[in-house]
C-alpha positions as CSV (number, residue, x, y, z in Angstrom):
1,X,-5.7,-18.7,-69.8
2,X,-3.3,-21.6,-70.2
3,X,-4.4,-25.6,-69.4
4,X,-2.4,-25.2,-66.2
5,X,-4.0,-22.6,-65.0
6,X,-7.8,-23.8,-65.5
7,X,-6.4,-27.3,-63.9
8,X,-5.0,-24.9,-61.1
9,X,-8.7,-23.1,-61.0
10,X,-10.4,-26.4,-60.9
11,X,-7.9,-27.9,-58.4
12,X,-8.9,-24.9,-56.5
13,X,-12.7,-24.6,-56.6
14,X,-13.2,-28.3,-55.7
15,X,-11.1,-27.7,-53.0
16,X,-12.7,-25.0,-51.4
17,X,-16.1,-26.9,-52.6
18,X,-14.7,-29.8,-50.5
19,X,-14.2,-27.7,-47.3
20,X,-17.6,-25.5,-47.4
21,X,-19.4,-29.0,-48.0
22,X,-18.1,-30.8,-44.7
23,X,-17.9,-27.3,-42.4
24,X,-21.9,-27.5,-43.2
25,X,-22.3,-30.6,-42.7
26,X,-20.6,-31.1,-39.7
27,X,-22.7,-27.8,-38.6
28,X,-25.8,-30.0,-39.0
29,X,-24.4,-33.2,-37.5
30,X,-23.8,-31.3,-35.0
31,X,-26.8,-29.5,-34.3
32,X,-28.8,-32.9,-35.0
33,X,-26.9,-34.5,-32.0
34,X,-27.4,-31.6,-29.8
35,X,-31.0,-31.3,-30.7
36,X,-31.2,-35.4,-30.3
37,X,-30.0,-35.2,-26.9
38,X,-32.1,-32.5,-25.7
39,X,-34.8,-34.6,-26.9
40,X,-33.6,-37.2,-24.2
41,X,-32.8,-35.0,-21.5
42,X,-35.4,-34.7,-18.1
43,X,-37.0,-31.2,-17.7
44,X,-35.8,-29.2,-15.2
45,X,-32.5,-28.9,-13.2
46,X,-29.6,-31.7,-14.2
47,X,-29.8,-34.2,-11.0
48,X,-26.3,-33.5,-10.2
49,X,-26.9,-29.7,-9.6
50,X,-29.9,-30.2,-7.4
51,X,-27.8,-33.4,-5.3
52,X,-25.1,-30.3,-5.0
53,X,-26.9,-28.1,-3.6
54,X,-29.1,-29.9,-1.4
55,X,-25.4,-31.1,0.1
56,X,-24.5,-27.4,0.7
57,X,-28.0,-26.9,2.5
58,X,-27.1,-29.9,4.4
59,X,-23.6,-29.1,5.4
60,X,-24.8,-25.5,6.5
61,X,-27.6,-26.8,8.4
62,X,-25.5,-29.5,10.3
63,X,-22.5,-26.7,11.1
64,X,-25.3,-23.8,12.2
65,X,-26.1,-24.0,16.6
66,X,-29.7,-23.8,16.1
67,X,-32.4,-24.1,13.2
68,X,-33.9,-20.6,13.1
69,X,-29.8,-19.8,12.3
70,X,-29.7,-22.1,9.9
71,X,-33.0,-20.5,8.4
72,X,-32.1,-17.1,8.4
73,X,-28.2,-17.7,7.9
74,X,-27.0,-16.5,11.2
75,X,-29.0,-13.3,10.9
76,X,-31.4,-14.3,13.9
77,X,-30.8,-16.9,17.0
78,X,-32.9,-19.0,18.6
79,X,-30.9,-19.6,22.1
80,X,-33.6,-22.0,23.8
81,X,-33.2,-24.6,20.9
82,X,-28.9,-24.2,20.4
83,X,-26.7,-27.0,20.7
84,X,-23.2,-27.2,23.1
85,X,-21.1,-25.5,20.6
86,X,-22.9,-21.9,20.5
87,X,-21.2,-19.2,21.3
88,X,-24.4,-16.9,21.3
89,X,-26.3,-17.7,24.2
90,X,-26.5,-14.8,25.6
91,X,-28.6,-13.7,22.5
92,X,-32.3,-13.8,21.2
93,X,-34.7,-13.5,19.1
């Protein structure tokens, strides 16, 4: 083996020495931060999800005639408690 070639080979292994070295440790910088904000985070649902779908509930409730429809989406109807814009009167329990 000539001098170039073990420069070559050194050149080489530090190189690849290099890259393994910071893919690991960006691994556990990584992980460190994820674990660190987990550590931060509430239990239970994210805020934003529950505020979501408490806005769907709302919207259905609000476009529904009556309550029991609401409840049971539109499966039963409760004609004695329906607002002006039912179309199921006729209908009961």
């Amino acid at each position: 083996m000539s001098l170039a070639d073990a420069y070559a080979l050194a050149t080489l292994t530090g190189t690849l020495t290099l890259a393994v070295g910071w893919c690991i440790g960006r691994y556990h910088r990584r992980t460190a931060a994820a674990t660190a904000e987990r550590a931060v985070r509430p239990p239970g649902p994210h805020p934003t999800a529950v505020a979501d779908e408490l806005a769907l509930a709302l919207a259905a409730l609000a476009t529904s005639c009556c309550l029991t429809a609401a409840v049971t989406a539109g499966a039963e109807h409760d004609p004695a408690h329906c607002t002006a814009h039912c179309t199921r009167k006729d209908q009961t329990l």
